[in-house]
C-alpha positions as CSV (number, residue, x, y, z in Angstrom):
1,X,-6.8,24.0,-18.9
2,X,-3.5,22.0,-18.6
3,X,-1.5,22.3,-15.6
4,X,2.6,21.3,-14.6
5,X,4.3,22.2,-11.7
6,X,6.8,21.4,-9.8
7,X,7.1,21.1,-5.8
8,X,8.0,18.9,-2.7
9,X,6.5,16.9,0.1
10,X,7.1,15.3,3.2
11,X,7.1,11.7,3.4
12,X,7.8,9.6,6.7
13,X,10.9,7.2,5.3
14,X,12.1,4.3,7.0
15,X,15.7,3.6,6.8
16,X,17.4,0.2,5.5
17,X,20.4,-1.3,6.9
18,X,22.9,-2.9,4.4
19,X,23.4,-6.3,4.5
20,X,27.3,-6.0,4.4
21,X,30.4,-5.4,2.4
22,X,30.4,-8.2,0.0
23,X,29.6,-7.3,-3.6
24,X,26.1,-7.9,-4.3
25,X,27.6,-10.7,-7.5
26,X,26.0,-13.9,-7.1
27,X,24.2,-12.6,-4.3
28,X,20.6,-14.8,-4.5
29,X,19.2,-11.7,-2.3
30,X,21.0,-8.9,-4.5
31,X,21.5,-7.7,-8.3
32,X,25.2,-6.4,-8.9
33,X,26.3,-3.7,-9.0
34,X,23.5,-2.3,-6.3
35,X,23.5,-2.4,-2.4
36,X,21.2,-4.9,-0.6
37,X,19.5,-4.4,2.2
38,X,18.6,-6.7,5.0
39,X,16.6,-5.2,7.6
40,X,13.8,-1.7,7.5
41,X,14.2,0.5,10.5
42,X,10.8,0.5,12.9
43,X,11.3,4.3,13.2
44,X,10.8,6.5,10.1
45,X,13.0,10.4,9.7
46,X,11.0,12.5,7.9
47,X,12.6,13.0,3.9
48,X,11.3,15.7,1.2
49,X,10.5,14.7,-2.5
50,X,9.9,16.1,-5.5
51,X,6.5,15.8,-7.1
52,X,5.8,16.5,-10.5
53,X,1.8,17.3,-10.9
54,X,0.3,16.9,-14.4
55,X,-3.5,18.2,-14.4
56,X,-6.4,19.4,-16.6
57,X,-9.8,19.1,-15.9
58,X,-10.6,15.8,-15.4
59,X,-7.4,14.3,-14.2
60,X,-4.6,14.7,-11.9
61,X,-1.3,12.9,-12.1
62,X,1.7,13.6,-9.2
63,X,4.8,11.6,-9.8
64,X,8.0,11.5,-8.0
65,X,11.2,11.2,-9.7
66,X,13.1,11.0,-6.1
67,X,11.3,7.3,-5.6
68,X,12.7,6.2,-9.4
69,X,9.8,7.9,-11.2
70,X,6.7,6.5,-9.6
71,X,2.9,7.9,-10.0
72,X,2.0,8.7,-6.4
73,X,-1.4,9.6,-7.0
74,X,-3.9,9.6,-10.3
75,X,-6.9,11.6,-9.1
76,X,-10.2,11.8,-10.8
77,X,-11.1,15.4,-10.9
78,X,-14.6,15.7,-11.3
79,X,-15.4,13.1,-8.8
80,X,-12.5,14.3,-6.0
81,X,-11.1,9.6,-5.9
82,X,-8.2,8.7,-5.6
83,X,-7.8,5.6,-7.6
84,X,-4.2,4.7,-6.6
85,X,-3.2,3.5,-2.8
86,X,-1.4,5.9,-1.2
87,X,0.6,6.1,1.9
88,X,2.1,9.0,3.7
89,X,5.0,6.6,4.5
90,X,7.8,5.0,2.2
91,X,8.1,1.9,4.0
92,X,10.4,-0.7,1.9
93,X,10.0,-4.7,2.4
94,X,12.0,-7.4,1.3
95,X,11.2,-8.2,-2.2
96,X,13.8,-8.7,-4.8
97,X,16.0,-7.8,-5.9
98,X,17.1,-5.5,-3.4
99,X,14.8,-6.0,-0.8
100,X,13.6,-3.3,-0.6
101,X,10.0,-2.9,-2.8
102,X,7.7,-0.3,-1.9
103,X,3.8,-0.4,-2.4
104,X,0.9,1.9,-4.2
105,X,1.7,4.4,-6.4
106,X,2.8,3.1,-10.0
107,X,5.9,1.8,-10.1
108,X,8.0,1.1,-13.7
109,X,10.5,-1.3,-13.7
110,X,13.2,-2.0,-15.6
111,X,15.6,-4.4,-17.0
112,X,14.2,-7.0,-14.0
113,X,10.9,-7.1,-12.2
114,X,10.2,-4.8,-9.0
115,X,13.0,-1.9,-9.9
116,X,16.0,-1.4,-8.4
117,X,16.0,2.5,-7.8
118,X,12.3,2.6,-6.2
119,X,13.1,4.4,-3.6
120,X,16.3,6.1,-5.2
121,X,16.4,9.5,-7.2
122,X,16.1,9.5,-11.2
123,X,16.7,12.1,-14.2
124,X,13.5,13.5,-14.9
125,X,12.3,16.8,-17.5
126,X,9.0,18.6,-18.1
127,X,7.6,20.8,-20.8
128,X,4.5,22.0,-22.5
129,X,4.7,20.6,-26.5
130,X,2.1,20.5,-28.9
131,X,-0.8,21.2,-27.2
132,X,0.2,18.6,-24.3
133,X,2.0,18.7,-21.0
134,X,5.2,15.9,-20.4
135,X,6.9,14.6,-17.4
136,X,9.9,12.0,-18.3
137,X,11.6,10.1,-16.3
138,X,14.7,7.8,-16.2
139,X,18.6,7.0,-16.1
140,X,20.9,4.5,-17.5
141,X,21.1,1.7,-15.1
142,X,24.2,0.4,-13.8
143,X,24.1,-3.2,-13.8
144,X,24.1,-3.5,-17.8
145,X,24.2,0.3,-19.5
146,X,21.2,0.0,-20.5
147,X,18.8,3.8,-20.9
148,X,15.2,3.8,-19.8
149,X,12.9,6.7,-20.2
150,X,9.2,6.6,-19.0
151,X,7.4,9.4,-20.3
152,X,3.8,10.5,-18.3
153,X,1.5,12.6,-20.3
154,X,-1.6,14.7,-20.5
155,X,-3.6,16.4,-23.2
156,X,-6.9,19.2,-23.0
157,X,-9.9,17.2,-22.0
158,X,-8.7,13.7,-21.8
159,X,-10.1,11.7,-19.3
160,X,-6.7,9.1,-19.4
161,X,-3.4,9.5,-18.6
162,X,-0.8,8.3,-21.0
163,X,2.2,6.6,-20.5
164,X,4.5,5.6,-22.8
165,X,8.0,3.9,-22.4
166,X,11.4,3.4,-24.1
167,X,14.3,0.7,-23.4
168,X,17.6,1.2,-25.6
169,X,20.5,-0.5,-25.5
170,X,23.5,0.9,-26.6
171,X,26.0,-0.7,-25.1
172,X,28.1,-3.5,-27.1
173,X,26.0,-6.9,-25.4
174,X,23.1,-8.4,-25.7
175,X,21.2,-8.6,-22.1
176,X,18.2,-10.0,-20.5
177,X,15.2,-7.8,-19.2
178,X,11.5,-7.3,-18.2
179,X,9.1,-5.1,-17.2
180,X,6.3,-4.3,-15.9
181,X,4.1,-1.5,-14.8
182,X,2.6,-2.0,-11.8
183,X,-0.4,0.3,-9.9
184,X,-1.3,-0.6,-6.8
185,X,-4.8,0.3,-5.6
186,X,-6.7,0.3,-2.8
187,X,-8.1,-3.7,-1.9
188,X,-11.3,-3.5,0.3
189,X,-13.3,-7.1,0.4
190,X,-15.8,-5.1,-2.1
191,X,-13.1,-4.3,-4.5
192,X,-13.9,-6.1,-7.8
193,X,-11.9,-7.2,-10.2
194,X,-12.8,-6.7,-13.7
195,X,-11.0,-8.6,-15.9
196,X,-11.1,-10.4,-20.1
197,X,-11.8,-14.2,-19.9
198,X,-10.3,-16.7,-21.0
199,X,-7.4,-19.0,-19.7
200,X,-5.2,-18.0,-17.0
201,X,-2.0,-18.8,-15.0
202,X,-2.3,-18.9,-11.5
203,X,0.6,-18.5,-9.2
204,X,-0.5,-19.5,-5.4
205,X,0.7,-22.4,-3.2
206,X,0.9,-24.2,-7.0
207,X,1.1,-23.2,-10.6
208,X,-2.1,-24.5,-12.6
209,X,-4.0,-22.9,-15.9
210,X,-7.5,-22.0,-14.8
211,X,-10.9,-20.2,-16.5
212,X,-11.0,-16.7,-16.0
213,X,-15.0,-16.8,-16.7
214,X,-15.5,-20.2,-14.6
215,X,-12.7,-20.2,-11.8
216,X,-11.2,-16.3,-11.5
217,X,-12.6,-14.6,-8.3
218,X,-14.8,-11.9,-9.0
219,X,-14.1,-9.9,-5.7
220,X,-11.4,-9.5,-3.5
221,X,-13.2,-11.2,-0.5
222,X,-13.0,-14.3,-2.8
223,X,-9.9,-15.2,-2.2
224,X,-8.3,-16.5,0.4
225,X,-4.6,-15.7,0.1
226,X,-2.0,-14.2,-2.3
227,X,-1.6,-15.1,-5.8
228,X,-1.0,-14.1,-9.0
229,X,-2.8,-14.5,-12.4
230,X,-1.4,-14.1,-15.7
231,X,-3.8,-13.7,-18.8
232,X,-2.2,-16.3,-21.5
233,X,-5.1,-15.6,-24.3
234,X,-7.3,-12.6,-22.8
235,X,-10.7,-12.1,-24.9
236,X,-10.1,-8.1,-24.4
237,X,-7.3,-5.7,-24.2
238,X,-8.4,-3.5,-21.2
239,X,-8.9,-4.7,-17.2
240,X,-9.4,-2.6,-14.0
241,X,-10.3,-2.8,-10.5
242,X,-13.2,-1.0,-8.7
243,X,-14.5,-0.4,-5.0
244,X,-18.0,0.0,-4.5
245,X,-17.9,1.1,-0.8
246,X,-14.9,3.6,-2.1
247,X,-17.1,4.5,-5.4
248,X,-13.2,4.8,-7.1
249,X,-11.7,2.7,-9.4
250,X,-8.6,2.5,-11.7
251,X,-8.9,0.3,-15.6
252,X,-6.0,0.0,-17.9
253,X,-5.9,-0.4,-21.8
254,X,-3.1,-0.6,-24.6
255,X,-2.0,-2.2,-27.8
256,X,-2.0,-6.1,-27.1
257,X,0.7,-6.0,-29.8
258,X,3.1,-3.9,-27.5
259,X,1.6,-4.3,-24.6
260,X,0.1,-8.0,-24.0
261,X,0.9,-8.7,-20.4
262,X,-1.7,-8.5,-18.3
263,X,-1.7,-9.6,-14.4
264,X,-3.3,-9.5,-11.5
265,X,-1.9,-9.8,-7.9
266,X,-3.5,-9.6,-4.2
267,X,-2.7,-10.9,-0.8
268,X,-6.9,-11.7,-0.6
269,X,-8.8,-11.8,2.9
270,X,-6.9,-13.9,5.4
271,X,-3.2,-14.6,6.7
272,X,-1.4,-12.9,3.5
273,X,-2.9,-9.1,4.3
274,X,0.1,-9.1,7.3
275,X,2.4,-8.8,4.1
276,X,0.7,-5.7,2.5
277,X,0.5,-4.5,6.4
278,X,4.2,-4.0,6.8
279,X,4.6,-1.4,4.4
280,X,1.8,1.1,5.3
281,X,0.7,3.0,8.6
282,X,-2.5,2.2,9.5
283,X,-2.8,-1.7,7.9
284,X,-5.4,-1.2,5.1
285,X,-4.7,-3.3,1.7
286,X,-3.7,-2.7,-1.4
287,X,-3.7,-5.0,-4.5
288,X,-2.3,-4.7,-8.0
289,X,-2.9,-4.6,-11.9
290,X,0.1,-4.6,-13.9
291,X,0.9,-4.5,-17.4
292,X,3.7,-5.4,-19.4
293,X,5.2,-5.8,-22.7
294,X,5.8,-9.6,-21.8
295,X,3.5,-12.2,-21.5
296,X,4.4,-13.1,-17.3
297,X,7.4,-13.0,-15.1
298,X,8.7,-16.0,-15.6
299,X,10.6,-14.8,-18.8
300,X,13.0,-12.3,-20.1
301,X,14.2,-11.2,-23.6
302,X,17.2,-10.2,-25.3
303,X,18.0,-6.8,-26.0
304,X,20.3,-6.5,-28.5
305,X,22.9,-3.8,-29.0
306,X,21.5,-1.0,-30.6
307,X,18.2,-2.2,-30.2
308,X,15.5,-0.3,-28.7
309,X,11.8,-0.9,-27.4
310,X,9.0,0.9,-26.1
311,X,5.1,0.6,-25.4
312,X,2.3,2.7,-24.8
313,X,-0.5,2.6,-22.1
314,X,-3.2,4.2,-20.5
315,X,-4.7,4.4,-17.1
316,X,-8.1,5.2,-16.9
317,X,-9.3,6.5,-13.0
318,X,-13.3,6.6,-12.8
319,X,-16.1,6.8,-10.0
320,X,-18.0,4.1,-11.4
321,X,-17.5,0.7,-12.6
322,X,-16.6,0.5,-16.0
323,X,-17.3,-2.2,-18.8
324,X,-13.8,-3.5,-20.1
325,X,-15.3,-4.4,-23.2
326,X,-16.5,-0.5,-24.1
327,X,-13.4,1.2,-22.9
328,X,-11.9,1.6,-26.8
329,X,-8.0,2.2,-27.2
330,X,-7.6,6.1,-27.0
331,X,-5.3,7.6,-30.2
332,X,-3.7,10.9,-28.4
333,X,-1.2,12.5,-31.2
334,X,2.1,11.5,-29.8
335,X,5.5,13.4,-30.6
336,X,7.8,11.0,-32.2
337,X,9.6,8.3,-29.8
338,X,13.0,9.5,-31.3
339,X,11.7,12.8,-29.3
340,X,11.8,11.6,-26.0
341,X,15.0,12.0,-23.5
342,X,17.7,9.3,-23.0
343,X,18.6,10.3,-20.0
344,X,23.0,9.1,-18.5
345,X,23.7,8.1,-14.8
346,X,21.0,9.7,-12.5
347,X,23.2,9.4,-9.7
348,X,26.9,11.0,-9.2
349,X,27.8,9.2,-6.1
350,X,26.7,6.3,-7.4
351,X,29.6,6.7,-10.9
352,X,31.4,9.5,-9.9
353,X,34.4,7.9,-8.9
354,X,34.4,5.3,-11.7
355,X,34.1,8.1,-14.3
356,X,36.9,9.6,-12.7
357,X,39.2,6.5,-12.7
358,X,38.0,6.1,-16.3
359,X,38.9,9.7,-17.4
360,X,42.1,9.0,-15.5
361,X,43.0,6.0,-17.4
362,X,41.9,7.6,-20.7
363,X,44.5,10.6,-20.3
364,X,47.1,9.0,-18.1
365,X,46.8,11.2,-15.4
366,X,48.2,9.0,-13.1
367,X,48.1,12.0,-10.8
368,X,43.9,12.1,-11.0
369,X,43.7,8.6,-10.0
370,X,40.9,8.7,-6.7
371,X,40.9,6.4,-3.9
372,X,38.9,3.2,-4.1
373,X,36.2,2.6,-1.4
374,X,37.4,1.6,1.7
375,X,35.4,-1.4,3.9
376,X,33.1,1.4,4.9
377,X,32.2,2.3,1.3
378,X,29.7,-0.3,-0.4
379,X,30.3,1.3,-3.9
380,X,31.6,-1.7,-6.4
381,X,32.2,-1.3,-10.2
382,X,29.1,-1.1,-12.0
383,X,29.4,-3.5,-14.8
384,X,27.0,-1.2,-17.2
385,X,30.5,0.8,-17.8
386,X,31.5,-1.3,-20.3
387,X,35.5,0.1,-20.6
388,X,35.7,0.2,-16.3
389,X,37.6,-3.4,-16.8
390,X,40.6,-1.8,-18.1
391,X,40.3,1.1,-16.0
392,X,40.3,-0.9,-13.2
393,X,43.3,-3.1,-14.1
394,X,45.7,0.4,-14.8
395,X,44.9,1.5,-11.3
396,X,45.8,-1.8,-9.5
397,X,48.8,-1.7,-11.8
398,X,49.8,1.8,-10.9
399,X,49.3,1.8,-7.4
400,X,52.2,-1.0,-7.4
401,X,52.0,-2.9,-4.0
402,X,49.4,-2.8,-0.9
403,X,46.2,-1.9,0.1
404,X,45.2,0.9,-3.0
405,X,46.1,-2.1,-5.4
406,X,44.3,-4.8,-3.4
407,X,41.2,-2.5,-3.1
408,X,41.4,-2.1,-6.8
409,X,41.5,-5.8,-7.7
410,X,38.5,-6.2,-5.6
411,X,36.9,-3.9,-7.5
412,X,38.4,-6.0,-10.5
413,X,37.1,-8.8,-9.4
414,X,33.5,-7.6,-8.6
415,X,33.3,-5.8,-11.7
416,X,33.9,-9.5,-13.6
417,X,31.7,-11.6,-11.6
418,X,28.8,-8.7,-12.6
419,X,29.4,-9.3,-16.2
420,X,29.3,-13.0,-15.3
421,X,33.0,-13.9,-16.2
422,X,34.0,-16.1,-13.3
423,X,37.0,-17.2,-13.9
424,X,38.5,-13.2,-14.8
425,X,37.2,-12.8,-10.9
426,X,38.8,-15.4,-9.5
427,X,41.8,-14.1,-11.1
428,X,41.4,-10.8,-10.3
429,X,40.4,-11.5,-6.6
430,X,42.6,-14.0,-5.9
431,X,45.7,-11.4,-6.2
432,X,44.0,-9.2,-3.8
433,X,44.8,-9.2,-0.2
434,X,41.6,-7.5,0.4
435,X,39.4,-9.4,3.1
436,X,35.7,-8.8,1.1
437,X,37.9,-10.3,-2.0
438,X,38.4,-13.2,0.1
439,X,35.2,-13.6,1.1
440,X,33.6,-12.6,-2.5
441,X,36.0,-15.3,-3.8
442,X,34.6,-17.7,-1.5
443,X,31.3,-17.3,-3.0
444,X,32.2,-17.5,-6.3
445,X,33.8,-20.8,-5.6
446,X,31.0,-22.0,-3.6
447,X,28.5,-21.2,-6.2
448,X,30.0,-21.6,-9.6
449,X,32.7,-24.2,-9.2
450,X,31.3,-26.2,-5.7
451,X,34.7,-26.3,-4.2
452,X,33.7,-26.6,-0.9
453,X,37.8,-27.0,0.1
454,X,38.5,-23.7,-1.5
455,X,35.7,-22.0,-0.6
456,X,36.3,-22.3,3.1
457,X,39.7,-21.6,2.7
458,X,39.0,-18.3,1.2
459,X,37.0,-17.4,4.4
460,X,40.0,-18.4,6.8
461,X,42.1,-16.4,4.8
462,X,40.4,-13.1,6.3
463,X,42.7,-11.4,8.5
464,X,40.8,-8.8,9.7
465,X,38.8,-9.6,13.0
466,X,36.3,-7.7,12.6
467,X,35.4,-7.9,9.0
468,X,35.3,-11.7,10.0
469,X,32.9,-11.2,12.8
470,X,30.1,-9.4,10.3
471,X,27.1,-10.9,10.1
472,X,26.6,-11.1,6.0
473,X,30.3,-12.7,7.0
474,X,29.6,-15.2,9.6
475,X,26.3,-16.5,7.5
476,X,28.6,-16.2,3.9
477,X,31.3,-18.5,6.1
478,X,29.0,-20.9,7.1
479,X,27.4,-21.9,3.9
480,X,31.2,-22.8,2.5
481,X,31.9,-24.5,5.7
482,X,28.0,-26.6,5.4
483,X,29.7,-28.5,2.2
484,X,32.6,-29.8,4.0
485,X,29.8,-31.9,6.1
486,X,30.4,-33.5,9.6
487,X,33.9,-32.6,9.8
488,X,33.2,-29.0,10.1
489,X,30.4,-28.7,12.8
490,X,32.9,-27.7,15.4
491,X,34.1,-24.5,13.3
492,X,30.9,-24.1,12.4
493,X,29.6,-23.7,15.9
494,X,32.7,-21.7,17.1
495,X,31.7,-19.2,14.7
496,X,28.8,-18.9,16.2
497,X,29.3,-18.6,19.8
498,X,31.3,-15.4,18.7
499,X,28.0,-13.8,17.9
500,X,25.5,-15.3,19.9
501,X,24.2,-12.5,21.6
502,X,23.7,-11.0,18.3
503,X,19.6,-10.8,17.5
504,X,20.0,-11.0,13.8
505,X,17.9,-13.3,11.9
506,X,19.9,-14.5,9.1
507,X,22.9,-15.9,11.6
508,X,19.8,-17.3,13.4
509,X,18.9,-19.2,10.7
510,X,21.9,-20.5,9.6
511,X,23.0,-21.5,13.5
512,X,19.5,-23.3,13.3
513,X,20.2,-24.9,9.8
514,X,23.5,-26.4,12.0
515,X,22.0,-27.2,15.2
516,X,19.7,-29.4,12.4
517,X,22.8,-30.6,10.3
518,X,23.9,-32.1,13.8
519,X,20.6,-34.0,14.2
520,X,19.5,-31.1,17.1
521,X,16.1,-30.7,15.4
522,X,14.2,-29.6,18.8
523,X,17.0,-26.9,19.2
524,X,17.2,-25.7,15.7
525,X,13.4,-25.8,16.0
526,X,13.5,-23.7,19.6
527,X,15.9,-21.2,18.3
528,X,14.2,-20.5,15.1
529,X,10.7,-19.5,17.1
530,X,12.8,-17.2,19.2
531,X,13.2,-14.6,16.2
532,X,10.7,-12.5,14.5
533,X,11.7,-12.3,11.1
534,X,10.8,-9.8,9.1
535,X,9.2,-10.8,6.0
536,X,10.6,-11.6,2.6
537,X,9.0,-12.5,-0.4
538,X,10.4,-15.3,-3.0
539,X,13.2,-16.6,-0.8
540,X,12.9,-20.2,0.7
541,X,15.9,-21.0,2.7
542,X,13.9,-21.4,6.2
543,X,10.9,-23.1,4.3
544,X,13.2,-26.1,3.5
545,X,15.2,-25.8,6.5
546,X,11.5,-26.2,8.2
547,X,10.7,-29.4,6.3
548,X,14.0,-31.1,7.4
549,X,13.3,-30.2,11.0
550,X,9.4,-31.4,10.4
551,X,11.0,-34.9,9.5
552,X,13.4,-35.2,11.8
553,X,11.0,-34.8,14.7
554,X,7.8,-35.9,13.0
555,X,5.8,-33.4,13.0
556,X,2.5,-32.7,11.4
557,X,2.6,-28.6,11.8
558,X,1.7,-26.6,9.0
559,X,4.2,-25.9,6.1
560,X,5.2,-23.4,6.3
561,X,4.5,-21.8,9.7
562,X,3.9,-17.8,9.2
563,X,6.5,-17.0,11.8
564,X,9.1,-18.1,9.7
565,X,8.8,-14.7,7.5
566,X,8.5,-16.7,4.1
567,X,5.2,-16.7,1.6
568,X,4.2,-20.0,1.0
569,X,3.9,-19.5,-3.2
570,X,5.6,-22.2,-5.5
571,X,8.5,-21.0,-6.5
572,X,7.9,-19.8,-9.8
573,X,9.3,-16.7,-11.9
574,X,12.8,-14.8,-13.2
575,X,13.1,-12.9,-9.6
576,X,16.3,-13.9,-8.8
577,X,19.6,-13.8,-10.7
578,X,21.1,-16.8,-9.1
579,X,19.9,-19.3,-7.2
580,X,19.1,-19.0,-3.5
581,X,21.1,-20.7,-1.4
């Protein structure tokens, strides 16, 4: 008997704090037009989601379209396992792109790796068609306009769970994207990994080609530390993971036409479990198997307008170890893809105002024009609204002089740098008066054009004192004021005896990456072991800034040290947007 329904659970949710009131374009930590985030709260509140439940006899999905459609838990019915890791806690860590990646569960992500609305509400329908039962799940993202729908499915007596999903692009522009799907499931030392042979990138402390069949660890306790392996030529289309000592595992199988991504990721047994600790309660691992209609996460393609894609898989839970080789491709009759939902903006706070200055613009209503966010409101123009440009430009133009038409050319401004037009933001923000233009400005100059004169000039252009003194401010100041060299340590430093009782880690590190422009490498070194950092994934600023301070005073200490807060894996993928500073 097929079963759908609808309810809501308690989950203990740890807070973020936003990293500040910049835009997020150009960001090397962010993806425009989203919010970053640069620190999780110790303390969880308690939050209530919605949980869709798909079940028949032998399966049980429960998804939750209130963390951006992600399978909570894929049950095996006759057995009573669990096959995905679960936590009663959503506990983000720094991971791109907005730091703020959540383990377990299955998460979909789309158009870059690791989604930006994991722990945000999407759109989301169910029904009973054709002998089947349907969850679907999605929104148009804001950063290019893009739609995607991810459509979870059961039928009578089928011991998989399907899930199918759709890109389209209907906007007027070609843009870049991945994705993959990616299940975390429990990691005990037992835990084995079956997987096809053949040859293999690896993605550890360096990038090589290995063997599956000759060099691949069989088990989790054989490795040692994270890592990454991506299938280049695998002999077979399906792969899993199974715990003995759990007697529950999850396998995976689809189409290597649509689907021929196939990857492998785990912290292994050592140092690295600390960075699959910080997201649950009680410490245990997790690893993951993902899938993906590109070959590894290095790369993106084009999606052209009017063009749309989608892919199907299957996830397979079981209570015994299955052979990868047997597991055939199941044929469930389908409803057409043309079928599915295409699903707008999932959430009004998020485009409310812009639709309204839009709607405003389109009928002149220059009495319907709203506010634009103040320095307490991190909303910016989402670029995915392809006509906001114009919009944008009638309400700086209307709202003649001061600070309505200086917020509105920030928002101008941002809106440009998202859709990668530099020079249309510099002109936008440069005829603002708005302090985070300034400072946005400053960035842009830094990082597109290297104008280290007009970069810093931008940031002593900010009138307001306490905008100036924000941290995202203070480290955003100094890395325009680090290209002028020598001549600016003393403003530099000034800046940061304003702040230094402050305990936040990324003025820390850039105080330290002075103290060691100045040739103080004991004292950058001494100030950089006072802070525990939280940890980050892919970002490498205090990993180089050790190496300096390891050759200025000689040292033979590991590289990294783990109190830094950065993985140690070769820098290798399309994670960031821009490069790190």
């Amino acid at each position: 008997m097929l079963r759908l329904s609808e309810t809501s659970d308690l989950f203990l949710t740890h807070s973020m704090v936003p990293s500040g009131p910049i835009p997020t374009a150009y960001d090397p930590d962010g993806v425009y037009p989203y919010e970053s985030y640069c620190e999780t709260s110790r303390r969880p509140v308690l939050r209530r989601l919605r949980i869709l439940t798909l079940e028949n006899d032998l399966v049980r999905a429960r998804i939750c379209p209130d963390l951006g459609g992600r399978v909570v838990s894929l049950t095996h019915l006759p057995s009573g396992k669990e096959t995905l890791y679960q936590s009663p806690a959503v506990r983000p860590i720094r991971i791109l792109p907005r730091q703020f990646f959540i383990g377990g569960g299955i998460e979909v992500s789309f158009p870059i790796s690791h989604s930006p609305v994991q722990t945000v509400s999407v759109l989301y329908e169910t029904a009973r068609r054709d002998g089947r039962i349907f969850a679907w799940c999605g929104e148009r993202e804001l950063r290019f306009g893009m739609h995607w729908t991810v459509e979870y499915s059961l039928g009578e007596g089928e011991a998989f769970f399907t899930q199918r999903t759709l890109f389209g692009n209907q906007t007027s522009r070609a843009h870049p994207w991945m994705s993959w799907s990616n299940a975390g499931v429990p990691a005990r030392p037992d835990t084995e990994f079956h997987f096809p042979d053949g040859p293999v990138l690896y993605h550890g402390d360096e990038i090589k080609i290995i063997d599956w069949r000759s060099q691949g660890p069989s088990r989790q306790a054989d490795i040692r530390r994270m890592a990454g392996f991506f299938w280049r030529k695998p002999d077979c289309c399906a792969f899993g993971a199974f715990t003995p000592s759990l007697g529950a595992g999850l396998y995976h199988v689809a189409d290597p036409a649509q689907t021929p991504g196939i990857k492998l990721w785990t912290d292994g047994i050592g140092p690295h479990e600390a960075w699959v600790r910080q997201w649950t309660l009680d410490g245990s691992q997790c690893l993951e198997i993902q899938a993906g209609p590109l070959m590894d996460q290095s790369i993106k393609e084009q999606l052209m307008p009017g063009e749309s894609r989608y892919h199907t898989e299957f996830w397979i839970p079981s209570d015994r170890a299955l052979d990868i080789r047997a597991i055939g491709l199941p044929r469930p009759e389908l409803p057409p893809v043309d079928r599915m939902p295409l699903f707008g903006w999932a959430r009004q706070d998020e485009v409310s105002l812009w639709e309204a200055l839009r709607e405003a613009w389109t009928t002149k209503g220059a009495d319907r024009v709203p506010d634009p966010p103040d320095e307490t409101d991190n909303r910016w123009a989402p670029p995915g609204m392809d006509d906001l440009g114009q919009a944008l430009e009638w309400g700086a133009n209307l709202a003649g002089k001061g600070t309505r038409r200086d917020r509105w050319l920030l928002q101008l401004g941002a809106w440009h740098a998202g859709r990668g037009e530099g020079d249309a933001a510099l002109a936008a923000l440069g005829t603002s008066g708005d302090d985070r233009a300034r400072a946005l400005e400053g960035r842009l100059l830094r990082c597109l054009f290297r104008n280290a004169d007009a970069a810093a000039a931008c940031f002593r252009n900010i009138q307001s004192s306490i905008i100036a003194l924000h941290p995202q401010i203070i480290v955003e100041r100094d890395l325009a004021l680090e290209m002028l060299g020598a001549d600016a340590f003393a403003e530099r430093q000034r800046w940061f005896e304003r702040v230094a009782a402050l305990e936040d880690e990324w003025v820390i590190e850039r105080h330290a990456s002075l103290l060691a422009d100045q040739g103080r490498f004991e004292e950058s070194r001494r100030l950089l072991e006072s802070c525990r950092f939280q940890l980050v994934h892919q970002r490498y600023a205090r990993t180089r800034l050790w190496r300096r301070i390891k050759d200025g005073l000689r040292l033979r200490d590991p590289d990294p040290p783990n109190w830094l807060g950065e993985d140690d894996l070769a820098e290798f993928g399309a994670y960031r947007e821009h490069a790190e500073h």
